[in-house]
N, C-alpha and C positions, 0 to 999 in steps of 0.2 A: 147640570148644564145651565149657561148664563143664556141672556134673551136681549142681548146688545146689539146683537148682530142677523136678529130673526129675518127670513124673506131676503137676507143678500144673498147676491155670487160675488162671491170671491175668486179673482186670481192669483197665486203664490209660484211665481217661478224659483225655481232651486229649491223646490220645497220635499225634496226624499229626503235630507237630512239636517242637520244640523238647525239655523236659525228659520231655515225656511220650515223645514218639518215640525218647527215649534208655533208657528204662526197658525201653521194650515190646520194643526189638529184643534187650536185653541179657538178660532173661527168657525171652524165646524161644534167644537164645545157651548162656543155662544148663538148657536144657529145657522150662520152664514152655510149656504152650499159652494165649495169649493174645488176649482180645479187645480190638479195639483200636476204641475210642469216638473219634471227632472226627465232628461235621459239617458241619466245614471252613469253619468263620465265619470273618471278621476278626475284628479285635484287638478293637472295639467290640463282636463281639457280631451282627453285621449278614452277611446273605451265607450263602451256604451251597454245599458242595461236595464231595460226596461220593469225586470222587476221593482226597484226600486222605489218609483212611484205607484206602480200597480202595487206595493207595501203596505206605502201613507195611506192611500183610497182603503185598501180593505180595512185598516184599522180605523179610519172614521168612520166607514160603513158599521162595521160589527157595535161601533160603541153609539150606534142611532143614529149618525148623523150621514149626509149627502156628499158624494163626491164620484168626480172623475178625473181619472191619469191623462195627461199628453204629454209625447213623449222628444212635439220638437224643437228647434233649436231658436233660441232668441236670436242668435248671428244672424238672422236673415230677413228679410221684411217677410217673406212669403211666410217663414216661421212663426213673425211676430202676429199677422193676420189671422194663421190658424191657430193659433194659439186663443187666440179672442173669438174667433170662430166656436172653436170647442164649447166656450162657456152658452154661446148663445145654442147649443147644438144640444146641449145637455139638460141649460136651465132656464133656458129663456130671453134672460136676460144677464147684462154687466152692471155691480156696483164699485166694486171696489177693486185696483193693482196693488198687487205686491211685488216686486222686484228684486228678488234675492241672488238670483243666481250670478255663480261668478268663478272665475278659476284664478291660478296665480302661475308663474313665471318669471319668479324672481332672478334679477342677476345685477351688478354691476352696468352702468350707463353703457359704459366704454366696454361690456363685454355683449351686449344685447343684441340679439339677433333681430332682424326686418319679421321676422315667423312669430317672434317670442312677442315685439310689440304688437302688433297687426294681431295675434289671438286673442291677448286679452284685452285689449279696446275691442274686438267685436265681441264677447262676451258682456263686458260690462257695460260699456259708455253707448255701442247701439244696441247691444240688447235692450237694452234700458228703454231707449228711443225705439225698437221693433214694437212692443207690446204697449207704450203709453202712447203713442203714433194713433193705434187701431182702435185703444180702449178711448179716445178723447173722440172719435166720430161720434161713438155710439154715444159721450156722457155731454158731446152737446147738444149732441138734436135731444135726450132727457133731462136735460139741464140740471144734470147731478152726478156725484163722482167722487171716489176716495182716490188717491194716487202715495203711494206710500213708497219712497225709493231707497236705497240703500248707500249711502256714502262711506268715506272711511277716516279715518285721522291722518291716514297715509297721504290721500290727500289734502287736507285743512291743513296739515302739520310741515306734513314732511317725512318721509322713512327711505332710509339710507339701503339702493337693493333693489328699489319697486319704483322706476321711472315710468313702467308701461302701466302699472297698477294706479300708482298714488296719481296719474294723470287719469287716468279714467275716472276715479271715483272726483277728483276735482271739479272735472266735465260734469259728474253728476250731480253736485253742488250744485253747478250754475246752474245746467239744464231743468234740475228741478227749479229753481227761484222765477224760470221763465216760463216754465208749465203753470207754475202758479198765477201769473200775470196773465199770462194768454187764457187759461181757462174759469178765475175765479170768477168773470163777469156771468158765468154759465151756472154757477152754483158748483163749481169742483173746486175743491183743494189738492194743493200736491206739497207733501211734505218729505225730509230728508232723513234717516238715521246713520247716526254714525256709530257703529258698533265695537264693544267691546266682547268679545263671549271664546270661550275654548271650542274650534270646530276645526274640521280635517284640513282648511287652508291654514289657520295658527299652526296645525300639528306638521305641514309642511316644512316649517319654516325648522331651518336648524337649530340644535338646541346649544352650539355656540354663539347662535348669529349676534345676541347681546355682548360676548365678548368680544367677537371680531372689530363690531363696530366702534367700540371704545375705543381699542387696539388703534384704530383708524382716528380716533379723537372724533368721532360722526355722531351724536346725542343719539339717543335712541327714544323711542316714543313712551317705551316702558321704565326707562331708566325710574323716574319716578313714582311710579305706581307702590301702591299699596295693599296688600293681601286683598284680594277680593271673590262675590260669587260670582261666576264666566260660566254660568251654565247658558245655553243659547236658549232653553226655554223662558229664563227670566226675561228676554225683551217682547216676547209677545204678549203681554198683556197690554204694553203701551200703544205696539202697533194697532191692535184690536181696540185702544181706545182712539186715536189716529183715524183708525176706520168707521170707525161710529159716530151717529148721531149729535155725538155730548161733545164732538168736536168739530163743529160744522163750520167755524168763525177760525178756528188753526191754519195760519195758508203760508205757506213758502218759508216756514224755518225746516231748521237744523238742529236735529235734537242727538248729546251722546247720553248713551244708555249701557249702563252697566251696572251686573249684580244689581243693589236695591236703591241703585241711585242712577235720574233722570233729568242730565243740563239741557238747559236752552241754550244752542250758540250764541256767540254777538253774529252780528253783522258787520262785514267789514266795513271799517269807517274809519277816514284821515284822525290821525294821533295826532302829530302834530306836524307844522309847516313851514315855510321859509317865503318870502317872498322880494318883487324888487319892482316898484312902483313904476323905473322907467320900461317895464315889459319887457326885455332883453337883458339876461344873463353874462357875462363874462365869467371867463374861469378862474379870473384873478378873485371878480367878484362870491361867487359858487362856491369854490372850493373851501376857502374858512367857514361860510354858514353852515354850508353840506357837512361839515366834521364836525363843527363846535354844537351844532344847534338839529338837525335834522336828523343825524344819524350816532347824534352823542348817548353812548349809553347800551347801543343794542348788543344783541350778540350773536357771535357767530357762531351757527349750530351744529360748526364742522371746520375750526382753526385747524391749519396746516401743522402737519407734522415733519420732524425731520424722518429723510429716510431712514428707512431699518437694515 
């Protein structure tokens, strides 16, 4: 066992499987006491099943280390409260969030139901906001605090399917850069991961869905990629560094992680620009820069097809 994370609580919501169950056992490996949030839904969001987390807990317990299961729901403020509640009920105190939890709902824009968006923005984008809401009382009246959230490429990118998703995780972009502004003056950081790993919402996804999209001339996120390791335990080590001391100065990026390689986002920032000194635009004028100079060159991530 590592000594990075000695004397924390840790919070890992969506932590009975996959990336979160990888954070939470490895927190507990480096000392941190951890509560561990799942209420053992499916992938949709549906279902419930408290073993789950009561799982994780006994497997950190048995292997020496502290923990306790909750089993509620990030959707809800009163969720996200008890949920912060538990840690201070268990161990005293709160150091550190993890924010994993999240369901999927994939469909076409134009086939999306008000049910399908509406669940998962309250899974993701205020779940997210339920539990770092409750954990920022407590980290400024101690003027200290890890905040570690979950982003995705779906939103930074773009992924053709996932309007209610790739918005939520976008929302989480932002909203982390502005937890980090609001609370660095207090001594917290809040930082973002965007992940790549093989886990039951990947396994969701059809195993045509890359050809579909092509079909559709729609880029796909993986079009590119390269054989890699996707096991979801490989990103907790980073997060665990995230959450530790040795990163106390890391505040408000965006970091992708995958297998054994760890980018720094950019920051979005003007490329390039056009301008007209008498301050007002004409379309006579606009329209040649806009084509020739401002939008010369890019591409479209999803050219029109003829019908089939």
């Amino acid at each position: 066992m590592g000594d990075s994370l000695v004397d924390k609580v840790a919070i890992v919501t969506g932590s009975g499987r996959g990336i979160g169950r990888g954070v939470a056992m490895m927190m507990a490996e480096e000392g941190a006491s951890v509560v561990v949030v799942d209420p053992g839904v499916n992938v949709d969001g549906t279902g419930l099943d408290q073993s789950v987390a009561e799982g994780v807990v006994s497997e950190i317990r048995n292997a020496g280390g502290k923990a306790a299961a909750c089993m509620e729901s990030v959707a809800t403020m009163s969720g996200g409260e008890k949920i912060v509640q538990t840690a201070i009920d268990n161990f005293g105190k709160l150091d550190i969030v993890v924010t994993c939890a999240g369901i999927l709902r994939d469909r076409m824009v134009f086939n999306m139901s008000e049910e399908e968006w509406d669940d998962v923005i309250a899974v993701h984008l205020k779940g997210t906001f339920t539990v770092v809401k409750h954990a920022c009382i407590l980290f400024r009246q101690q003027r200290s605090g890890r905040i570690i959230t979950f982003s995705s490429e779906s939103g930074l990118v773009g992924n053709s399917g996932q309007a209610n998703y790739g918005a939520a995780k976008s929302g989480i972009a932002g909203f982390t850069k502005v937890v980090a502004r609001d609370m660095g003056r207090y001594g917290v950081t809040a930082n973002s991961i965007a992940p790549r790993a093989e886990t039951r919402m990947i396994g969701a996804i059809p195993d045509n869905a890359a050809e579909l999209r092509a079909r559709s001339g729609v880029a796909s996120l993986s079009a590119d990629r390269v054989p890699e390791t996707r096991d979801p335990d490989n990103l907790a080590p980073f997060i665990c560094y995230l959450a530790s001391d040795y990163a106390s100065t890391v505040n408000g990026q965006i970091f992708l992680v995958h297998g054994d390689t760890i980018s720094l986002m950019s920051q979005p920032r003007p490329l390039q620009a056009i301008y007209n000194p008498s301050g007002h635009w004409t379309m006579d004028e606009l329209a040649p820069l806009a084509r020739d100079v401002l939008t010369r060159g890019i591409t479209n991530p999803a050219p029109p097809q003829e019908p089939r």
